[in-house]
Jmol script that loads the backbone (N, CA, C; Angstrom):
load data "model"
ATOM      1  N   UNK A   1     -36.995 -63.752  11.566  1.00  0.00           N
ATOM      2  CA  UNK A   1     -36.782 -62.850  12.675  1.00  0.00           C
ATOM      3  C   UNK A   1     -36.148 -61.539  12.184  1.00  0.00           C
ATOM      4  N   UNK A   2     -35.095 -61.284  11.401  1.00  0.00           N
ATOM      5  CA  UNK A   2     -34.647 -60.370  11.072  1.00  0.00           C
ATOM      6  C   UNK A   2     -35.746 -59.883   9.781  1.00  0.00           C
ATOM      7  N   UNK A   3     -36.408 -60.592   9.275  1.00  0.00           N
ATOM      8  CA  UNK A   3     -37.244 -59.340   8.405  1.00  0.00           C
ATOM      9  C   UNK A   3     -38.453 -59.071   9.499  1.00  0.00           C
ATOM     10  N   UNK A   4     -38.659 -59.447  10.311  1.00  0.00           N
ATOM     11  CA  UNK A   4     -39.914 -58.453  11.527  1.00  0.00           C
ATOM     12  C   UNK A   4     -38.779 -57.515  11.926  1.00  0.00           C
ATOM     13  N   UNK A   5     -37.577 -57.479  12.139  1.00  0.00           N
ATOM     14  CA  UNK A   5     -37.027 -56.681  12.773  1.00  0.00           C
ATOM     15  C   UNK A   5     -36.849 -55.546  11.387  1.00  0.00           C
ATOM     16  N   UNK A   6     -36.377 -55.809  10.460  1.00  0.00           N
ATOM     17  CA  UNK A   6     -36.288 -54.785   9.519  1.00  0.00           C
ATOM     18  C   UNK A   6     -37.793 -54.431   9.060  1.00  0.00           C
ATOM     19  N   UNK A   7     -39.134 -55.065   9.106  1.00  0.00           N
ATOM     20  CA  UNK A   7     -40.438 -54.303   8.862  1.00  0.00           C
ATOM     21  C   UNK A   7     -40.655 -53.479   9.798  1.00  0.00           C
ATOM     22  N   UNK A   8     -40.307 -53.744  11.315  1.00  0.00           N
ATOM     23  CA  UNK A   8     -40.356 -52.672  12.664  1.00  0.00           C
ATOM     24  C   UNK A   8     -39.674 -51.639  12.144  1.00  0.00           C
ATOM     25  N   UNK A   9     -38.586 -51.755  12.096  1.00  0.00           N
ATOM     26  CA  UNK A   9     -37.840 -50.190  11.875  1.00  0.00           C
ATOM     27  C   UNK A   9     -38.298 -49.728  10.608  1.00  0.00           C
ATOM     28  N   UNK A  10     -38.474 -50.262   9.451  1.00  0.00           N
ATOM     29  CA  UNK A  10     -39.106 -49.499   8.325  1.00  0.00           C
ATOM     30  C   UNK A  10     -40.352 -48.880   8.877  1.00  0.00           C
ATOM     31  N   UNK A  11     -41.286 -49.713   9.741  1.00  0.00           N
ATOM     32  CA  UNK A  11     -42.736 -48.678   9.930  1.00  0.00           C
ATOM     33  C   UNK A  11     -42.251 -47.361  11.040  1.00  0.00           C
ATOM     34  N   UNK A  12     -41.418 -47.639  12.039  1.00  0.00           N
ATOM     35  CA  UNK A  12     -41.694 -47.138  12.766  1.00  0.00           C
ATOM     36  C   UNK A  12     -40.646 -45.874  12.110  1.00  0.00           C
ATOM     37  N   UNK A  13     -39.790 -45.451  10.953  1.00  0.00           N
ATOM     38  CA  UNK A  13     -39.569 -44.891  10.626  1.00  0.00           C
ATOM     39  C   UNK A  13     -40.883 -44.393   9.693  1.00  0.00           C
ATOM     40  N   UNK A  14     -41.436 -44.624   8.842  1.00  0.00           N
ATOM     41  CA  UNK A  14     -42.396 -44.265   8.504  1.00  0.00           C
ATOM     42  C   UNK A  14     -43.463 -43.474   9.481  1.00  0.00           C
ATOM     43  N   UNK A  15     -43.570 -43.703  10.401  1.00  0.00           N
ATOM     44  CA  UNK A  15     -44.255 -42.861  11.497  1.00  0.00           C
ATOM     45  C   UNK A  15     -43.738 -42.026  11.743  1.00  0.00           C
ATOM     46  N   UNK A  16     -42.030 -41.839  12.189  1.00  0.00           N
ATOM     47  CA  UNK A  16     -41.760 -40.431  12.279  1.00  0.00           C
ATOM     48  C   UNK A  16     -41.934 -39.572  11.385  1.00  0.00           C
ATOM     49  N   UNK A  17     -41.817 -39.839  10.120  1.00  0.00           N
ATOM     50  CA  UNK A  17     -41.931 -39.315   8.898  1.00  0.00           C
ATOM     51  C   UNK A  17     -43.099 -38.434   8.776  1.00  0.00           C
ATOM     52  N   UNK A  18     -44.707 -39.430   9.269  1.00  0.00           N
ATOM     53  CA  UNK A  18     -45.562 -39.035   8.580  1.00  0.00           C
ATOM     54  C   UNK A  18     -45.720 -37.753   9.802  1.00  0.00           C
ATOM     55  N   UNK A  19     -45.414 -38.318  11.379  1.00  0.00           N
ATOM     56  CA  UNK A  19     -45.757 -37.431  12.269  1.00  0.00           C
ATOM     57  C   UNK A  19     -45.215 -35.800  11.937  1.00  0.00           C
ATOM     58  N   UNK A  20     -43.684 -36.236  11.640  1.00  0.00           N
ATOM     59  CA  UNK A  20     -43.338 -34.770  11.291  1.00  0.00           C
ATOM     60  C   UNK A  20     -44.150 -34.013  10.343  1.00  0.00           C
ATOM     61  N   UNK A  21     -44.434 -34.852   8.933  1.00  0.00           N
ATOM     62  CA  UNK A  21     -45.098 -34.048   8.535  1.00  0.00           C
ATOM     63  C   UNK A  21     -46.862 -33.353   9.060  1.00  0.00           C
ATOM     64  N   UNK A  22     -47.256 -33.729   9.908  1.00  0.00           N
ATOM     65  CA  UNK A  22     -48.071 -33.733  10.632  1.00  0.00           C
ATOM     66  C   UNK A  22     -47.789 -32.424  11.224  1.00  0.00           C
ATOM     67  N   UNK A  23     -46.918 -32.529  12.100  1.00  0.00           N
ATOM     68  CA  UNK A  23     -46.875 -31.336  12.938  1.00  0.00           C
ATOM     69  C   UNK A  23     -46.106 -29.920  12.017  1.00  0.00           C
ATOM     70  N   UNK A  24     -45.631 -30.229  11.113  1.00  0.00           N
ATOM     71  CA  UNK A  24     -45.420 -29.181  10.068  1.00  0.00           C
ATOM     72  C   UNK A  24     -46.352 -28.802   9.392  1.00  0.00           C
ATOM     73  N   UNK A  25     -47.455 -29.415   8.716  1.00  0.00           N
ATOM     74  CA  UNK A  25     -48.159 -29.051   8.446  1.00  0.00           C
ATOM     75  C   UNK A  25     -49.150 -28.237   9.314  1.00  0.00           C
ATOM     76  N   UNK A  26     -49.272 -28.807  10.225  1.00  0.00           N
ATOM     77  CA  UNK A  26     -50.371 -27.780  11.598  1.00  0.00           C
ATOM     78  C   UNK A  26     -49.558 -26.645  11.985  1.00  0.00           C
ATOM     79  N   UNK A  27     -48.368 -26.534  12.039  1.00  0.00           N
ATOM     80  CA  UNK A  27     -47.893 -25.237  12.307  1.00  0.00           C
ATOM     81  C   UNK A  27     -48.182 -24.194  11.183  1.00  0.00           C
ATOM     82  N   UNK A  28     -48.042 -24.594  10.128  1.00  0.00           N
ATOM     83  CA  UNK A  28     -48.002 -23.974   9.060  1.00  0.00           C
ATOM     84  C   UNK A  28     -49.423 -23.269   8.815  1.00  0.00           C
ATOM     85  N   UNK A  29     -50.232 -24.036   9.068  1.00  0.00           N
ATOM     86  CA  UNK A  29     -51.698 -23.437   9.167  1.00  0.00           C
ATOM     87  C   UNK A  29     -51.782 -21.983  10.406  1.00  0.00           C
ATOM     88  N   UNK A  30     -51.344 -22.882  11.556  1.00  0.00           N
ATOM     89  CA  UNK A  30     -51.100 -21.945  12.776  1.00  0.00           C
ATOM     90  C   UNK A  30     -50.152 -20.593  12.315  1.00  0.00           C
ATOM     91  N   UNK A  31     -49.513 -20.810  11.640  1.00  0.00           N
ATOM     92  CA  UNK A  31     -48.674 -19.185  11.097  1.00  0.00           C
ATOM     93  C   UNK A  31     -49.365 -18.516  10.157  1.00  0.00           C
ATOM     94  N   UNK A  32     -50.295 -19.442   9.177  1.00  0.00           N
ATOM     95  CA  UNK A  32     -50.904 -18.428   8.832  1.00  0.00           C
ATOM     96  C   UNK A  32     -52.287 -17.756   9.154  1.00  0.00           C
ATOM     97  N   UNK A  33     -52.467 -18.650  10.517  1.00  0.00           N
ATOM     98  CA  UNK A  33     -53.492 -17.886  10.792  1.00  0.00           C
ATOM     99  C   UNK A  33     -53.441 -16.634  11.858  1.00  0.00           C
ATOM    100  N   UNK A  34     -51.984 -16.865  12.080  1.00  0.00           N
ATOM    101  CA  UNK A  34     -51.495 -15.389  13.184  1.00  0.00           C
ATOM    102  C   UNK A  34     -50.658 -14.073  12.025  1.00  0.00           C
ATOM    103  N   UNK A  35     -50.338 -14.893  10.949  1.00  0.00           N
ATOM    104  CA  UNK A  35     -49.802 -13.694  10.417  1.00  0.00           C
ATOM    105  C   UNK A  35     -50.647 -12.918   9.914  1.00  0.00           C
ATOM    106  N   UNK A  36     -52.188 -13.575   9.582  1.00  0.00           N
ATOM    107  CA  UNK A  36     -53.110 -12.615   8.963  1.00  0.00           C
ATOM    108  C   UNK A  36     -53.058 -12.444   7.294  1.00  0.00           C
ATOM    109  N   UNK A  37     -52.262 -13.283   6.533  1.00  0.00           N
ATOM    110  CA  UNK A  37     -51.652 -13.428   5.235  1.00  0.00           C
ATOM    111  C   UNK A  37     -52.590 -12.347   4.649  1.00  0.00           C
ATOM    112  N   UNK A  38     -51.835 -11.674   3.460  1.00  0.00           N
ATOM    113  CA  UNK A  38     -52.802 -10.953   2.844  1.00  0.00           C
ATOM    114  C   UNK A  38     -53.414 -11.696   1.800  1.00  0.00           C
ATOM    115  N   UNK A  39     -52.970 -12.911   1.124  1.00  0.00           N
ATOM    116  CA  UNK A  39     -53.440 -13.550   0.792  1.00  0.00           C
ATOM    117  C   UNK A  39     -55.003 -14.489   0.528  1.00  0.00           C
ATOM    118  N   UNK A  40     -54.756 -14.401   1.958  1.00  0.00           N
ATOM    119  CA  UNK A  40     -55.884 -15.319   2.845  1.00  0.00           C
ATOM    120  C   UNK A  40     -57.433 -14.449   2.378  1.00  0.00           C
ATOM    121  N   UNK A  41     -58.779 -15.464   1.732  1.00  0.00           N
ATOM    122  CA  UNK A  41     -59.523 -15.216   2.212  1.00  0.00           C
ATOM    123  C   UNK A  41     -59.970 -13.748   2.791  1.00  0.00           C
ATOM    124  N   UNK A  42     -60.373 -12.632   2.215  1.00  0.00           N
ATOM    125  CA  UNK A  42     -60.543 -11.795   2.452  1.00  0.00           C
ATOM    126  C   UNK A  42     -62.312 -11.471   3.779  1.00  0.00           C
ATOM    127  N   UNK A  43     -62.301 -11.349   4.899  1.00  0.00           N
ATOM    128  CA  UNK A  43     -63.937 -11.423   5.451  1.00  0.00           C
ATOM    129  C   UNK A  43     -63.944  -9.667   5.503  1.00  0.00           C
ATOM    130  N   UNK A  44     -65.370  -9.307   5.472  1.00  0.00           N
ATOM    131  CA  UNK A  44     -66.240  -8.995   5.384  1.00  0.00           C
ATOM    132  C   UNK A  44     -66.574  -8.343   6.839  1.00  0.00           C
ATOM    133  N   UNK A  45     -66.200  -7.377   7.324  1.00  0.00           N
ATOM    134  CA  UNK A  45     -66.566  -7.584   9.014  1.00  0.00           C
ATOM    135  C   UNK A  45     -68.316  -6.928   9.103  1.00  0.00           C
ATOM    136  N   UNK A  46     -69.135  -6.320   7.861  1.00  0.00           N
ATOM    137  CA  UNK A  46     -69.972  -5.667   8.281  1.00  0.00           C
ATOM    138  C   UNK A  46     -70.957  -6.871   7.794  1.00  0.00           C
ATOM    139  N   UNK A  47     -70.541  -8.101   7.392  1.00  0.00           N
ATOM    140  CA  UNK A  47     -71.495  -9.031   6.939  1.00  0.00           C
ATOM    141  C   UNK A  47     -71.079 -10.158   7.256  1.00  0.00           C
ATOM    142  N   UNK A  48     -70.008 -10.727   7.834  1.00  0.00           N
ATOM    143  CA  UNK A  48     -69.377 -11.804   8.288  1.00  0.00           C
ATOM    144  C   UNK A  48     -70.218 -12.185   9.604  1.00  0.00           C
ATOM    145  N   UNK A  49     -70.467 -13.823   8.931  1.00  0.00           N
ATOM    146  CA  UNK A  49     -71.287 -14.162  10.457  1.00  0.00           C
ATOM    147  C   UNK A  49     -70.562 -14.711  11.541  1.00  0.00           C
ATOM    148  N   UNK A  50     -70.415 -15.665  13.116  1.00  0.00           N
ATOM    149  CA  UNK A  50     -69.802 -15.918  13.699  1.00  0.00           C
ATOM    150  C   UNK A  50     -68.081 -16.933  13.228  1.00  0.00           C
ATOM    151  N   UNK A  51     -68.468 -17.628  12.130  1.00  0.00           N
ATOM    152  CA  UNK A  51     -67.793 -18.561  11.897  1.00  0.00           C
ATOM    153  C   UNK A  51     -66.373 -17.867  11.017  1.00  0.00           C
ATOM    154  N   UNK A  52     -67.014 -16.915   9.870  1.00  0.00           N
ATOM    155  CA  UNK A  52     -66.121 -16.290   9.251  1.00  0.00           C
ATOM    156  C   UNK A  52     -64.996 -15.074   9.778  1.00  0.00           C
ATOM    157  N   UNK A  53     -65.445 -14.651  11.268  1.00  0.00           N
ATOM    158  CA  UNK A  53     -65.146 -13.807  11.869  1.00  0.00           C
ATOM    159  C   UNK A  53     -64.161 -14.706  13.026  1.00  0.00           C
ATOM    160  N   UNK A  54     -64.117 -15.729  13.249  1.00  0.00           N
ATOM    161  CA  UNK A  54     -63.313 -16.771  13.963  1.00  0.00           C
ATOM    162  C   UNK A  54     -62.234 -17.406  13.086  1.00  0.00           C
ATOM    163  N   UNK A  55     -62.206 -16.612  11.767  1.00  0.00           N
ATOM    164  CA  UNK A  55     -60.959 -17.556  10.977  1.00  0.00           C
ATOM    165  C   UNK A  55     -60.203 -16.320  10.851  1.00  0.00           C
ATOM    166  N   UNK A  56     -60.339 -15.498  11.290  1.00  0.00           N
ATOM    167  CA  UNK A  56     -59.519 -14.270  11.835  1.00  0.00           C
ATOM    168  C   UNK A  56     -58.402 -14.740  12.971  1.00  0.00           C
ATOM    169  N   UNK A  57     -57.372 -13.958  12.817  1.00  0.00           N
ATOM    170  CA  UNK A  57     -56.480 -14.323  13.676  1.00  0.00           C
ATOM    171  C   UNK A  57     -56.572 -13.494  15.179  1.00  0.00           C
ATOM    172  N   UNK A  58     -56.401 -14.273  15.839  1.00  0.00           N
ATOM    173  CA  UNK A  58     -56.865 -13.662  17.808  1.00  0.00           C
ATOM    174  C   UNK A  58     -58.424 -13.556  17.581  1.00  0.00           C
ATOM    175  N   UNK A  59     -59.254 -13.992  16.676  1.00  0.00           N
ATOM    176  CA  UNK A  59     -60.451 -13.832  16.989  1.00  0.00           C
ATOM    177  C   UNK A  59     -61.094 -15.184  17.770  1.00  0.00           C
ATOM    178  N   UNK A  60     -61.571 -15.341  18.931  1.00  0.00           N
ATOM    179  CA  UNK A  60     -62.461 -16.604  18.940  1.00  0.00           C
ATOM    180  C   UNK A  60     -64.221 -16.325  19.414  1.00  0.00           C
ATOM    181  N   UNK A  61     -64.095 -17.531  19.826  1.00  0.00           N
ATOM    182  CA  UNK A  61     -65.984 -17.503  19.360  1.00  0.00           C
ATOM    183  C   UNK A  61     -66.693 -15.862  20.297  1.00  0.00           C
ATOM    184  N   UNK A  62     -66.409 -15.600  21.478  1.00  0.00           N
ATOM    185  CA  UNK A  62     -66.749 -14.731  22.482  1.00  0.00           C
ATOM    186  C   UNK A  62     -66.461 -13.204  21.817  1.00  0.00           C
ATOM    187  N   UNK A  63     -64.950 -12.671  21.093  1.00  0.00           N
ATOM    188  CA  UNK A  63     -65.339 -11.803  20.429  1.00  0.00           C
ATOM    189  C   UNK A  63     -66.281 -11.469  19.200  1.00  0.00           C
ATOM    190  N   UNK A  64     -65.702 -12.769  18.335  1.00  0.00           N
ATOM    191  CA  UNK A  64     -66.820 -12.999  16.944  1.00  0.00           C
ATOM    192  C   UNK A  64     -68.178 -12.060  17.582  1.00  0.00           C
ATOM    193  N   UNK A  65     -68.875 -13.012  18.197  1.00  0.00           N
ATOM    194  CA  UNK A  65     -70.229 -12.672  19.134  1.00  0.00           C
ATOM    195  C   UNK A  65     -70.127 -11.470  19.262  1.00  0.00           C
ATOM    196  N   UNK A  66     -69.058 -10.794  20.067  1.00  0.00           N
ATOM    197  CA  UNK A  66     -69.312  -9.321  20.372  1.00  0.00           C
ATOM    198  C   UNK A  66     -69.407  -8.183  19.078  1.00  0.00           C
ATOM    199  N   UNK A  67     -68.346  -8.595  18.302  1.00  0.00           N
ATOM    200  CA  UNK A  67     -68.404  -8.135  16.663  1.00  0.00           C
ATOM    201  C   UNK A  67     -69.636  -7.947  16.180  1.00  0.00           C
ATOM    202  N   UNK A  68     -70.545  -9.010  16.348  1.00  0.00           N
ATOM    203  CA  UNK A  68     -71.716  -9.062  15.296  1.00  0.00           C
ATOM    204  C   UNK A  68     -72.685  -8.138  16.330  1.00  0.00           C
ATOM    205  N   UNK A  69     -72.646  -8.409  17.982  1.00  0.00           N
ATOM    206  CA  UNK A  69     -73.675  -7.626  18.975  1.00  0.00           C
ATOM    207  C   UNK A  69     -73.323  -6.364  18.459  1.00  0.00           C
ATOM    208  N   UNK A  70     -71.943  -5.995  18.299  1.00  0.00           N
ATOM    209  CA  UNK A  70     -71.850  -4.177  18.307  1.00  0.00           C
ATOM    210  C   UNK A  70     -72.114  -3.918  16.735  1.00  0.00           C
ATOM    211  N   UNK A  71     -72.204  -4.783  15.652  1.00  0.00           N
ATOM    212  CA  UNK A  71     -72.730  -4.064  14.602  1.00  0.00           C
ATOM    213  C   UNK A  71     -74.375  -4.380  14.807  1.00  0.00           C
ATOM    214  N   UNK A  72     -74.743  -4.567  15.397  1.00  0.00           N
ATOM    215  CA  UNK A  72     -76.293  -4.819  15.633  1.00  0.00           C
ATOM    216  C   UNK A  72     -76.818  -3.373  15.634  1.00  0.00           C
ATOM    217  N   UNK A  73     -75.736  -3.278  17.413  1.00  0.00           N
ATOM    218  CA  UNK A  73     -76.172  -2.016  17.864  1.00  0.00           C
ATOM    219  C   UNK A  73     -75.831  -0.836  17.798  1.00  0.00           C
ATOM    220  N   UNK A  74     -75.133  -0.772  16.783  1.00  0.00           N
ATOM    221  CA  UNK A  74     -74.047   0.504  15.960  1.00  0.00           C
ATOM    222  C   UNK A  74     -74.058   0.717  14.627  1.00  0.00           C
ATOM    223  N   UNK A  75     -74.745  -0.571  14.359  1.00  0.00           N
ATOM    224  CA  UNK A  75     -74.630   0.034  12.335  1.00  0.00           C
ATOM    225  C   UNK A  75     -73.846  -0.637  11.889  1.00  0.00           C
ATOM    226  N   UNK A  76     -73.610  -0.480  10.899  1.00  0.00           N
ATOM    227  CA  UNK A  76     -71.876  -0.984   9.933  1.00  0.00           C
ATOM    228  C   UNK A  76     -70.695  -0.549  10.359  1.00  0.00           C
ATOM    229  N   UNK A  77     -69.556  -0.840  10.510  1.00  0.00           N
ATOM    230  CA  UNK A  77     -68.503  -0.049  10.711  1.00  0.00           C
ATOM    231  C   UNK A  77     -67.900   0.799   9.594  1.00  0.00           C
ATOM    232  N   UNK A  78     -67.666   1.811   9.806  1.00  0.00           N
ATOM    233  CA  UNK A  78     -67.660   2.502   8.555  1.00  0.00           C
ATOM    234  C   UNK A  78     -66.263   2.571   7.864  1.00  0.00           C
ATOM    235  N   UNK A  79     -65.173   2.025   8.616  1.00  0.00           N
ATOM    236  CA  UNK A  79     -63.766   1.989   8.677  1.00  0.00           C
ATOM    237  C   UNK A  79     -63.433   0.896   8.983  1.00  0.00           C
ATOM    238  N   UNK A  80     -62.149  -0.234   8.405  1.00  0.00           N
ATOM    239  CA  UNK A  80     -61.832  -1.134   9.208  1.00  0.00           C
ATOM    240  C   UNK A  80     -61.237  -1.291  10.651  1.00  0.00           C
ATOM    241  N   UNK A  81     -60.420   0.486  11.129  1.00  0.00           N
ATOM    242  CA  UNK A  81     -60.246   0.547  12.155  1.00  0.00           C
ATOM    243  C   UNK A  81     -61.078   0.777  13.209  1.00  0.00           C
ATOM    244  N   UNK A  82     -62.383   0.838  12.534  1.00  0.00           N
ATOM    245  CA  UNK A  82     -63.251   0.853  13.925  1.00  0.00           C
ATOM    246  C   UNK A  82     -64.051  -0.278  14.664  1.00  0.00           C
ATOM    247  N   UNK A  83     -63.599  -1.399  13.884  1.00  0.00           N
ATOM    248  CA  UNK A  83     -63.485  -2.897  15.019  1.00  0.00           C
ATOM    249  C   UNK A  83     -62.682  -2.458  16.163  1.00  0.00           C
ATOM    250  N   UNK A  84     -61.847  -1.908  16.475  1.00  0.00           N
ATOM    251  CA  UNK A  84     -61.223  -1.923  17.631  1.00  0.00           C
ATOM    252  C   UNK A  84     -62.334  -1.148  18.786  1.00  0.00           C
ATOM    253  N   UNK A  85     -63.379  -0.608  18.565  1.00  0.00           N
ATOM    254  CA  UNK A  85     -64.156   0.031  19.222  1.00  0.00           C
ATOM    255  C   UNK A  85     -64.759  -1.293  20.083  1.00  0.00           C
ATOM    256  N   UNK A  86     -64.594  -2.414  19.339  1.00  0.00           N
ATOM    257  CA  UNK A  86     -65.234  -3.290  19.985  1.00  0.00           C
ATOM    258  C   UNK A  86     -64.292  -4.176  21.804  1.00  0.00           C
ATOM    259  N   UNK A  87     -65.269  -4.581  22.499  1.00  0.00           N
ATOM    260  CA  UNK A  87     -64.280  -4.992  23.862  1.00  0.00           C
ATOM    261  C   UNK A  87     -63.414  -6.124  23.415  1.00  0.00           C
ATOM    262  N   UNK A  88     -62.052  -6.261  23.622  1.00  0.00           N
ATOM    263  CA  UNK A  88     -61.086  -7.377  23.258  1.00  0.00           C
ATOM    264  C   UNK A  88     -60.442  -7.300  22.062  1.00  0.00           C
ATOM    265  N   UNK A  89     -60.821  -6.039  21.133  1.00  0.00           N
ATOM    266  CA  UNK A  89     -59.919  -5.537  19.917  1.00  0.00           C
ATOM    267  C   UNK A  89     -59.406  -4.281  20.202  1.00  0.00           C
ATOM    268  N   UNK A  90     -57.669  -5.003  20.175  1.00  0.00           N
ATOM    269  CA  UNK A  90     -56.987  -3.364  20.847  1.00  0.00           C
ATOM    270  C   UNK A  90     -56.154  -3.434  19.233  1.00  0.00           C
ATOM    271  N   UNK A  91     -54.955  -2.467  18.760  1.00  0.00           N
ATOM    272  CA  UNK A  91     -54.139  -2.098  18.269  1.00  0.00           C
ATOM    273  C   UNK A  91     -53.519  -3.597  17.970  1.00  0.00           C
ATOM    274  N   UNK A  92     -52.929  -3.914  18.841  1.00  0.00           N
ATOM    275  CA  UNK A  92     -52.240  -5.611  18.495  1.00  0.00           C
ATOM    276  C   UNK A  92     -52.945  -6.450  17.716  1.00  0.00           C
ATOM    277  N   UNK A  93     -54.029  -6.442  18.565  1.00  0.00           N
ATOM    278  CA  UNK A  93     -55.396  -7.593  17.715  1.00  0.00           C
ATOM    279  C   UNK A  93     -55.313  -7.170  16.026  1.00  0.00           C
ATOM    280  N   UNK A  94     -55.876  -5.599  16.052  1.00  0.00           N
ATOM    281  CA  UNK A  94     -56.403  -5.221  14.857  1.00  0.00           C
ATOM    282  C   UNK A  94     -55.140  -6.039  13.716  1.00  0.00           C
ATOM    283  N   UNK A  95     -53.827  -5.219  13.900  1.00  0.00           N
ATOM    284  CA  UNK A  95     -52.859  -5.537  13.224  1.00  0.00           C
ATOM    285  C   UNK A  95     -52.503  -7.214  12.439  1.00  0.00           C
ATOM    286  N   UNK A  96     -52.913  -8.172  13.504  1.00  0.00           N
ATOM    287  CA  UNK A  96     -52.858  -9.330  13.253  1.00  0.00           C
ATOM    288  C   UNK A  96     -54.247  -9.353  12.236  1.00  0.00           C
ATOM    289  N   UNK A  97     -54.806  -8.784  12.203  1.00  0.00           N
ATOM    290  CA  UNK A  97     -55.865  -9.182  11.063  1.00  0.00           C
ATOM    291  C   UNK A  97     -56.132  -7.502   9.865  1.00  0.00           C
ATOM    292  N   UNK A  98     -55.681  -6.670  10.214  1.00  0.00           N
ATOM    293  CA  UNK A  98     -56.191  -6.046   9.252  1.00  0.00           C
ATOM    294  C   UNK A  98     -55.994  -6.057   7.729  1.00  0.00           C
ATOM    295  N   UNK A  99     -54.848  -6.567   7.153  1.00  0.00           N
ATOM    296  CA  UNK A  99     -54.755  -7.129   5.178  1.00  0.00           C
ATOM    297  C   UNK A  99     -56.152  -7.678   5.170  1.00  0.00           C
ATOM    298  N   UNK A 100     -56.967  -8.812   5.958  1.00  0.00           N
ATOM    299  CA  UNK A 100     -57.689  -9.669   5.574  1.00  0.00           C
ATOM    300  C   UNK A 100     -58.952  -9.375   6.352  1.00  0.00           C
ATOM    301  N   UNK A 101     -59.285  -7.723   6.381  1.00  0.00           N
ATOM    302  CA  UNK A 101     -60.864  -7.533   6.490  1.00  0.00           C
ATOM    303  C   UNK A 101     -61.260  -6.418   5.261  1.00  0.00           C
ATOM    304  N   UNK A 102     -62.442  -6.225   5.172  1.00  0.00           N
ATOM    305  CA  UNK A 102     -62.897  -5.205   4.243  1.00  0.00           C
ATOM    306  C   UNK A 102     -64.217  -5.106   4.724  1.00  0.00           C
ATOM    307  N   UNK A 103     -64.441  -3.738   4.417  1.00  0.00           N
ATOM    308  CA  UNK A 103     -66.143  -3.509   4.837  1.00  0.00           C
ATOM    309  C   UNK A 103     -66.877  -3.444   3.742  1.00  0.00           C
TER     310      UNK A 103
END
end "model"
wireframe off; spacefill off
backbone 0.3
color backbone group
């Protein structure tokens, strides 16, 4: 009886353990995908397709889309600041991603 009781608390300490590291680790991803690391993966905005343009930070699938519609119908961007021309990229947005675009 007392070693089920000491295997309970050993696992169920082991679970907090692994959970924390769990949720530390997902944050950690989550910060770097808002800080925009300069680090990170450099995309491409005049050749980046939907998927690579969604690992951008504040980007999701609906702007991606609009990104690729307005270089359709505009050309290349000739500047990285002129993603913001696009609807749903203001000044804030840009900032959170600009280290980690290049044209």
């Amino acid at each position: 009886m007392i070693k089920i009781k000491k295997l309970v608390s050993i696992t169920f300490v082991l679970l907090l353990v692994v959970s924390f590291l769990m949720v530390l680790g997902g944050s950690a991803y989550a910060q770097e995908k808002q800080s925009g690391d300069a680090n990170a993966v450099k995309v491409n905005i005049n050749t980046a397709g939907k998927e690579q343009l969604m690992d951008l930070p504040r980007i999701g699938e609906k702007i991606a889309e609009r990104i690729i519609e307005y270089r359709e119908k505009n050309g290349k961007f000739k500047r990285p600041e002129d993603i913001m021309k696009v609807k749903g990229i203001g000044e804030k947005t840009f900032k959170k991603f600009e280290k980690r675009i290049v044209i």
